[in-house]
KEDOKE-882114 format. One line per 5 residues: number of its first residue (from 1); their letters; for each residue x, y, z of N, C-alpha, C. Coordinates in Angstrom, 2 decimals, m for minus. Atoms other than C-alpha are relative to their C-alpha. Layout:
! residues N
NUM) a) X Y Z X Y Z X Y Z; ...
END
This chain:
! residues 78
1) xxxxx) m1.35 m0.43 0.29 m13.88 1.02 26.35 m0.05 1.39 m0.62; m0.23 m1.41 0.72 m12.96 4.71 25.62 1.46 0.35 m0.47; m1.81 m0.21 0.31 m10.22 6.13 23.93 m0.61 1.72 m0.81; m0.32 m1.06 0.95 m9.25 9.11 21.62 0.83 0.15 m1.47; m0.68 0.16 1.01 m7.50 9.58 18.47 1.29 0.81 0.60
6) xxxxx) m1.28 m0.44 m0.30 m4.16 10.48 18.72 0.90 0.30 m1.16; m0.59 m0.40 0.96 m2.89 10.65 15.28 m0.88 m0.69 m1.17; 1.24 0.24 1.19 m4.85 10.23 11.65 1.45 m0.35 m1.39; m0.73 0.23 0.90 m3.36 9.36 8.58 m1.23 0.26 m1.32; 0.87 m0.24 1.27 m4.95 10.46 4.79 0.63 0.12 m1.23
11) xxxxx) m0.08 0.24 1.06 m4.77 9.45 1.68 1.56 m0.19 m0.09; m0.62 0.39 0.02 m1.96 7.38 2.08 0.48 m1.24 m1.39; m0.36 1.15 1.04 0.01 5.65 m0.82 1.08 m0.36 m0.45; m2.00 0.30 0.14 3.01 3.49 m1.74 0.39 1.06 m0.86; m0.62 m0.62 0.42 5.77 5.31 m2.71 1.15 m0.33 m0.76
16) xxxxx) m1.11 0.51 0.82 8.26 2.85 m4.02 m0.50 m1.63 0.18; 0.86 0.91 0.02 7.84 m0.60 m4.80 1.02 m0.91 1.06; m1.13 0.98 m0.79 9.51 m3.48 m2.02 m1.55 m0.60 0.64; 0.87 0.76 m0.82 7.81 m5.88 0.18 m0.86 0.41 0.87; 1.03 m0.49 m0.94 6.20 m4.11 2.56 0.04 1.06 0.66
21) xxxxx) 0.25 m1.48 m0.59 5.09 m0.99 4.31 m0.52 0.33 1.18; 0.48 m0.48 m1.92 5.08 0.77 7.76 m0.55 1.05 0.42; 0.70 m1.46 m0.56 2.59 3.36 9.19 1.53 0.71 1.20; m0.77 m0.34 m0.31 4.97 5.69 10.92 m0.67 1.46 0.61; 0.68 m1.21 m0.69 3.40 8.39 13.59 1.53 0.97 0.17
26) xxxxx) m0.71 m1.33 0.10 4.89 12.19 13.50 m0.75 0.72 0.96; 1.17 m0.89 m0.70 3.00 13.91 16.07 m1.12 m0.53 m0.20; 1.48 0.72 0.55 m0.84 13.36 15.02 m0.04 m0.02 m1.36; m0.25 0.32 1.44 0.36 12.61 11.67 0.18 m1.45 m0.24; 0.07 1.49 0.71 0.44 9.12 10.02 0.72 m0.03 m1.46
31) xxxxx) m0.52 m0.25 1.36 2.87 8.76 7.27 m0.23 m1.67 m0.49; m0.09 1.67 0.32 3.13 5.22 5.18 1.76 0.13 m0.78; m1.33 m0.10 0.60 6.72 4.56 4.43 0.10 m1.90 m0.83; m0.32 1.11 0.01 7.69 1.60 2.04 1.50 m0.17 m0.32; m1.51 0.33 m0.07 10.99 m0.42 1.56 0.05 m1.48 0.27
36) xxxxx) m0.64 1.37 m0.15 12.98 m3.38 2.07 0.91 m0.08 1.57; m0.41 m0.31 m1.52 13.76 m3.92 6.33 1.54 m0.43 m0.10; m1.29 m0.07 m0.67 16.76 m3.87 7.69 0.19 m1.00 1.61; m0.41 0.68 m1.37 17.97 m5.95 11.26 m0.39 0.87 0.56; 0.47 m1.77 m1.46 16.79 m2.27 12.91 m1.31 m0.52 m0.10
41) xxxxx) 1.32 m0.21 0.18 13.35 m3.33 11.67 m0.53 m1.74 0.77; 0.15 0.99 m0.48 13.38 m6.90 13.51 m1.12 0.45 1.23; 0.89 m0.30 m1.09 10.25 m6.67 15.91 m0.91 1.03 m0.20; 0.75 m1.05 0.79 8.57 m3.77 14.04 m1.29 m0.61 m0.42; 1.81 1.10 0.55 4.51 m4.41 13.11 0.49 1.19 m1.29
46) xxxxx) 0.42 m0.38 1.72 4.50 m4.30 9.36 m1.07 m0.01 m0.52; 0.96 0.44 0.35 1.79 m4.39 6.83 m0.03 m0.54 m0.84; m0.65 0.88 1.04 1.21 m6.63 4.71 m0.92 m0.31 m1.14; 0.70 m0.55 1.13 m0.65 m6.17 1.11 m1.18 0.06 0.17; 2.04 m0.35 m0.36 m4.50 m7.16 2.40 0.24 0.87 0.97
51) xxxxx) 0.40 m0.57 m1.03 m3.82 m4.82 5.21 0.39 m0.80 1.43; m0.36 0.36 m1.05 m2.87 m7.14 7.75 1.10 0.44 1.05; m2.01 m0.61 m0.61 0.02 m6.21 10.23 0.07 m1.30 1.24; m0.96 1.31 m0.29 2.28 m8.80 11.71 1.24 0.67 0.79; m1.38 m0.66 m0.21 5.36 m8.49 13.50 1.25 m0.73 m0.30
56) xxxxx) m1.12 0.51 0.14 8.70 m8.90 12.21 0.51 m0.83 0.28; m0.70 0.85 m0.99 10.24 m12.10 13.24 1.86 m0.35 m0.24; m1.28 m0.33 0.66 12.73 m12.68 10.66 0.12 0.77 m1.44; 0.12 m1.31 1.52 14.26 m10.89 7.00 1.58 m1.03 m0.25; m1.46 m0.03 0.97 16.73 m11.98 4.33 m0.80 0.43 m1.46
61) xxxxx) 0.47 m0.09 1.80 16.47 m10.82 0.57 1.51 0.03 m0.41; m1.36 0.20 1.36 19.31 m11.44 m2.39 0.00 1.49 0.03; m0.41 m1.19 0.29 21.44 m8.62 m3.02 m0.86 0.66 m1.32; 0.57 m1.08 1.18 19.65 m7.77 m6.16 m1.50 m0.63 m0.31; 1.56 m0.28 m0.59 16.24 m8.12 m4.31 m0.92 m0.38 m1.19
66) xxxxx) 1.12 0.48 0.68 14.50 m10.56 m6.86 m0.33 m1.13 0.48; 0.78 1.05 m1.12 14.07 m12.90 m3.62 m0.08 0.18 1.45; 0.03 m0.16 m1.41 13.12 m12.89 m0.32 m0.45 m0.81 1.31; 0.70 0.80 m0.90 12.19 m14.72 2.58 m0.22 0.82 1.20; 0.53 m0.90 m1.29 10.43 m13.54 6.01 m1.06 m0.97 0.95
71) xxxxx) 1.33 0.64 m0.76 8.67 m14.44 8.81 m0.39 1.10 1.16; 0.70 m0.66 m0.21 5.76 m12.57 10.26 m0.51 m0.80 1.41; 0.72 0.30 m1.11 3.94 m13.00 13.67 m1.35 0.26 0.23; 1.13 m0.54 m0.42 0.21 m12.90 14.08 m0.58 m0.31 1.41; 0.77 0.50 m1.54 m1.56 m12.60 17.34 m1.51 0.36 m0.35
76) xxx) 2.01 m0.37 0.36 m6.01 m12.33 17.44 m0.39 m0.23 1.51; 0.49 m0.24 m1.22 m7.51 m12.17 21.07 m1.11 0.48 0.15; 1.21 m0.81 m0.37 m11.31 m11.91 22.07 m0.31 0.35 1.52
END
């Protein structure tokens, strides 16, 4: 298998505190954005504090975001 890089990301770090955080390509740039999703973000691969990434399945949090519920999707394939 060959490939190339196509965009890098460095010295990336949260920026606010919420549930979880999304790499976000700019050209060959790599930003990390965090936050609390939105219905736009349904189907989106998140990450998720060890590093894992998942994809969006579902999202609710309380208006004054001291709960939340979610569900994540993992796939693994050899």
């Amino acid at each position: 298998m060959g490939g190339s890089v196509v965009a890098q990301g460095a010295g990336l770090r949260r920026g606010q505190p919420g549930p979880m955080s999304y790499l976000v390509r700019d050209g060959n740039a790599i930003a990390l954005e965090d936050g609390w999703p939105t219905e736009a973000d349904i189907g989106r691969v998140v990450l998720l504090p060890g590093g894992e990434a998942g994809i969006l399945k579902r999202w609710w949090h309380a208006d004054d975001k001291i709960e939340w519920r979610w569900q994540v999707e993992f796939y693994n394939h050899r």
